[in-house]
N, C-alpha and C positions, 0 to 999 in steps of 0.2 A: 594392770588396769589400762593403762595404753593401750596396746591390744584388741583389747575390749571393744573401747569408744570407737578404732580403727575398725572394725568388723561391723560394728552398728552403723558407721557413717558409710560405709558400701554397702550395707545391706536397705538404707533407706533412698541412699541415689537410685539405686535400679529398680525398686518398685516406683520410685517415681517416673522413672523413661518407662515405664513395662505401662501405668495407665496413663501416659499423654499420647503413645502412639496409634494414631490410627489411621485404615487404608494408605499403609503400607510397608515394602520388605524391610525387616528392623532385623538386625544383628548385636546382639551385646558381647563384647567380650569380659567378663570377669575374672581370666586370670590372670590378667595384667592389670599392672597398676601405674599409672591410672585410670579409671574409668574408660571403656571407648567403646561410642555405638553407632553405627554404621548403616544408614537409610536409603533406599533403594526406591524410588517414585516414580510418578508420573501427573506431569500437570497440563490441562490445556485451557487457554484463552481463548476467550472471544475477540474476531478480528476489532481493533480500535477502542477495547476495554483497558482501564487499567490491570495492572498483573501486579498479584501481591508472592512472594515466595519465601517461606518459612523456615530457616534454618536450623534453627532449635527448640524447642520446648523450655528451654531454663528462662529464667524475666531477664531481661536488660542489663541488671543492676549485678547479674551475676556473674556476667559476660568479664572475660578476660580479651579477647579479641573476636572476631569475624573475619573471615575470607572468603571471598566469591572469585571461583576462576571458573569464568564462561567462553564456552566452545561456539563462535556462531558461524555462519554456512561460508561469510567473507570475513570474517574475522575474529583473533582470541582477545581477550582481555582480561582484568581484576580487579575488583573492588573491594575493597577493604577499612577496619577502624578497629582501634582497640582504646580500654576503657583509659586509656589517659586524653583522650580526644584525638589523635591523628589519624589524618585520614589519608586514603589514597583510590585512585580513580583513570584507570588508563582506557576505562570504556567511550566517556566523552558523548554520553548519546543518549543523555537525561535519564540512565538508571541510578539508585540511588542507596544506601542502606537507611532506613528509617527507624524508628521504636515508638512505640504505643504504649499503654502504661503497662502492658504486662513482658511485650517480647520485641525482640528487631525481628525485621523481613525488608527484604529487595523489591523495594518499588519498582517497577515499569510502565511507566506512562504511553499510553495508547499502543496498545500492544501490536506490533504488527507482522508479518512473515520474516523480516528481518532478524527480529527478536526468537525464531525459532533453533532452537539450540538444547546442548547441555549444560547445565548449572551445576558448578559442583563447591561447594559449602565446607566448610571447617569453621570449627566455632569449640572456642576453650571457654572454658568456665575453674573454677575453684572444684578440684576434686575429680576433674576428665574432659573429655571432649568430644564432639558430634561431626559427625559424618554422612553429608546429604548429598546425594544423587540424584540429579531429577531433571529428567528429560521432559522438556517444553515444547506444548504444538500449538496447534491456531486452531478456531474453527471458525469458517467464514460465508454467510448465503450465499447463493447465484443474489445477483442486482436483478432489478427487475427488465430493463434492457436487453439483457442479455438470455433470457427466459423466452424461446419464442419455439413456435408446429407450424409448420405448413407438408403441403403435397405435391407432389409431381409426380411424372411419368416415369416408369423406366421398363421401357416397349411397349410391350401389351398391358402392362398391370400398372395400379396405382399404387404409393407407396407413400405412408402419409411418416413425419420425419418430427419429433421432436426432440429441442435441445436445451440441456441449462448449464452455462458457463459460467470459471473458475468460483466453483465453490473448494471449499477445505471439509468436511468429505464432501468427496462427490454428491449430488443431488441424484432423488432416488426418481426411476420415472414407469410410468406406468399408463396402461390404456381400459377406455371403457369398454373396451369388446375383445375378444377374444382370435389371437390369430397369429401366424407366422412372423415371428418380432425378432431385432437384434440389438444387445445395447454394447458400446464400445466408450471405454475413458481414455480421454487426453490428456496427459501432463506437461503442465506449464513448467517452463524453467524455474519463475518464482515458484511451484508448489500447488497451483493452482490446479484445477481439473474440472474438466470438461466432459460432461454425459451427453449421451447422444442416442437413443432410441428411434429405429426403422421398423415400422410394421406394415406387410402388404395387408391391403383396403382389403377385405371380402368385394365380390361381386355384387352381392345382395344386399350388400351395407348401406343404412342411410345417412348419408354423408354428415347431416343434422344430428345425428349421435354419435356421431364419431368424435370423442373428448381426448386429450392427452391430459391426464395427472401429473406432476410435478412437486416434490416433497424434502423438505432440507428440515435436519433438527433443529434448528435456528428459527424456523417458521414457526409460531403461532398456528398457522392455518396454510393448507397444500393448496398449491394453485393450480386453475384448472384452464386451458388452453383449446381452442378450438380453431383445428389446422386450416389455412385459406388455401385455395388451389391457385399453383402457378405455374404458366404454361411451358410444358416441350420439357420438362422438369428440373425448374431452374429454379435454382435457391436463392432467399431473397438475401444470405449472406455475399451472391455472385455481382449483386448490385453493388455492394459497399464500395469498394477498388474505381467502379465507374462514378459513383457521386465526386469519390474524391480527388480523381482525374478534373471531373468537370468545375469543379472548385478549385483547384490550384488553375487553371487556365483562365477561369475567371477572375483569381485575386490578381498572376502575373499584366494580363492585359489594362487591370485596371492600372495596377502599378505602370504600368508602361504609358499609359496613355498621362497620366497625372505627369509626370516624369518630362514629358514631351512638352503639357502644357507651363508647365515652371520653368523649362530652359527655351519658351518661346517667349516669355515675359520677360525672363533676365534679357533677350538678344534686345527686345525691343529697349529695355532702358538703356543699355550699351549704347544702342544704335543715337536716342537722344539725346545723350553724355558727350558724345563723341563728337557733333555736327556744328562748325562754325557758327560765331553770331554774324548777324546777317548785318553789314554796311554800305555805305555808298559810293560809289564806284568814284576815286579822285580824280581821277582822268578828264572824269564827263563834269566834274562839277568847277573844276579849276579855268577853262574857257568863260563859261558864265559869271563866274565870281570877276573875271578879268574886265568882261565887256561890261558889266554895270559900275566898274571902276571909271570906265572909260567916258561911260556915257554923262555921269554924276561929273567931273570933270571939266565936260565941254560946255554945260548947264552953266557951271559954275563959275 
């Protein structure tokens, strides 16, 4: 009769993992005892959302412990708790284990490229144990600053240039006409990336239709750009380096000039601190004090 009960309570654990799993790689082992099933994922986040990450399927109350050991780009950590209440936390960077009335998951508050990593989950319960794998991305627009077309020269032809910076994917970009185009992505150190689309003008193009498209899955709605012309074919990213020149030269002068006039104010109070008080001279006053002795005297 043992036996028995022992065969029925395995045979109802793993129809239970077999319909909670979905979209993604599940391994159950069943000839081991006990229980162990082995999850293979993939999660992505929106940049500056919360991130929720699920370790198990079993409720809360079933849990024998949790462990999270995370892989991230500058640093490992672990998070951890089991059902007598201890906990443990070498991450230190507001992630958190949670539970809800039915299950725990790994909070992360405001998700950002930092938090991209591997997650990797152990979680025991009464009668086995879970096994999560799941690799974490971001997904993040271009800003809208940073979304801009213009045109220059380069010799005889025009070449109209549009760009949309560090999104997480890349932003997708496209033109209203039809013509010799090259697009090229840059990778940021953080992760970021950078599209960049060149199309030579047709000759017979009217400039007034000439639209750059710009498209991220994060948008609502593609934005559409209409490239300015700038001359001798300079980009208007060639300006930025000189704005900022001319602003550091303007804060140091002022600084300098301020500077100047505060230690021409301290000179001046020195200078009146320091200046004898003004009295009269006893030399010149002691003859006179003498002769009206003299004269009051002969009066008298």
């Amino acid at each position: 009769m043992m036996w028995i009960y022992i065969l029925i309570f395995f045979l109802t654990e793993s129809r239970g993992m077999a319909q909670g799993t979905t979209n993604s790689n599940v391994i159950v082992n069943t000839t081991t005892s006990p229980l162990k099933v082995y999850v293979n994922k993939k999660e992505v986040f929106n940049l500056g959302s919360d991130a929720r990450l699920i370790c198990s399927n079993r409720t809360w109350t079933k849990a024998v412990f949790v462990i999270w050991n995370i892989e991230l780009t500058h640093k490992t950590c672990k998070i951890s708790f089991n059902h007598e209440g201890q906990s443990f936390d070498s991450c230190n960077d507001g992630k958190s284990i949670q539970n809800s009335t039915d299950q725990s998951f790994l909070h992360i508050p405001n998700f950002s490229v930092n938090d991209v990593g591997a997650y990797k989950c152990e979680s025991a319960y009464t009668g086995g144990n879970e096994n999560y794998n799941i690799e974490v991305g971001v997904t993040a627009p271009p800003t809208a600053p940073t979304v801009s077309a213009w045109l220059k020269r380069r010799g005889n032809k025009m070449v109209a240039v549009c760009r949309a910076e560090r999104g997480i994917p890349a932003a997708n970009i496209s033109w209203s006409v039809t013509g010799n185009h090259s697009v090229t992505q840059q990778n940021d150190r953080d992760g970021f990336v950078t599209a960049e689309s060149q199309l030579e003008v047709p000759e017979d193009i009217d400039r007034e239709n000439l639209t750059c498209i710009v498209w991220h899955q994060l948008w609502e709605r593609e934005k559409t750009l209409v490239p300015d012309f700038l001359p001798e074919g300079l980009s208007i990213f060639y300006f930025i380096p000189v704005f900022g020149i001319i602003f550091i030269l303007v804060a140091f002068f002022s600084i300098y000039s301020l500077k100047k006039v505060i230690l021409l104010r301290q000179c001046q109070q020195t200078d009146a601190s320091k200046s004898p008080p003004q009295t009269e001279d006893v030399e010149e006053v002691e003859p006179y004090a003498s002769y009206v002795q003299r004269v009051n005297s002969i009066y008298n």
